[in-house]
C-alpha positions in Angstrom: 118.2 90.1 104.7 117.7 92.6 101.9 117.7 90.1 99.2 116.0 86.9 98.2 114.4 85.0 95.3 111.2 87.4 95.6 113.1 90.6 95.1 114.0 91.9 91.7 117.5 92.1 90.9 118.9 94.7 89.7 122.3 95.3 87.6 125.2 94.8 89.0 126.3 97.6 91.2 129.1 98.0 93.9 127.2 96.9 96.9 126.7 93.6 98.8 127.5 92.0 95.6 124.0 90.6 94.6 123.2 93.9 92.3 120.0 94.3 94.4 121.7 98.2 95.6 122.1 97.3 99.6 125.1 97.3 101.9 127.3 99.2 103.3 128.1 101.4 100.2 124.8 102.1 99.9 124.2 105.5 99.1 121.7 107.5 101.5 118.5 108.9 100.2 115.7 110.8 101.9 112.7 108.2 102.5 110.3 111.0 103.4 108.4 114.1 102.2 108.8 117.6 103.3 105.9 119.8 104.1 106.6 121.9 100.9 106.7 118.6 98.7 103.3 117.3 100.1 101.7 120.5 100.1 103.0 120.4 96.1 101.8 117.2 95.5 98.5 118.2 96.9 97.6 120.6 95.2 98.9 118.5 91.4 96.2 116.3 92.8 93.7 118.8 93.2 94.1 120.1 90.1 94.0 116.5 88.6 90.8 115.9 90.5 89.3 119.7 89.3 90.0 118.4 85.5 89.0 115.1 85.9 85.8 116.5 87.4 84.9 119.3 84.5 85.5 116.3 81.9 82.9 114.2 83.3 80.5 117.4 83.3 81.3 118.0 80.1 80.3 113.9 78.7 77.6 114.3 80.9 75.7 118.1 79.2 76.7 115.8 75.8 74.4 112.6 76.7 71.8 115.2 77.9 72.0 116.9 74.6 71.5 113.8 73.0 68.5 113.0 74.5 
């Protein structure tokens, strides 16, 4: 059973009727990742990580400074 009081309901669409978007109409969507898209998302993260990382140097040689 795809719906129930602890699910968020969503607008009304053309599905089982409850708006929460199952039943046969359905429509069908990829629930995984290729290689190409996790490899992509890797690397985002990496260079999230690599900027994250130089900004903490960077308040760190500050408080040094200060001292």
């Amino acid at each position: 059973m795809c719906c129930g009081p602890s699910q968020p309901v969503a607008p009304p669409a053309p599905t089982c009727g409850c708006g929460c978007g199952c039943g046969p109409s359905a429509s069908f969507r990829r629930q995984f990742l290729t290689k190409e898209e996790r490899v992509q998302i890797l690397k985002d993260y990496l260079a999230d990580v690599r900027n994250e990382a130089a900004a903490v140097e960077q308040a760190v040689a500050q408080l040094e400074a200060e001292e």
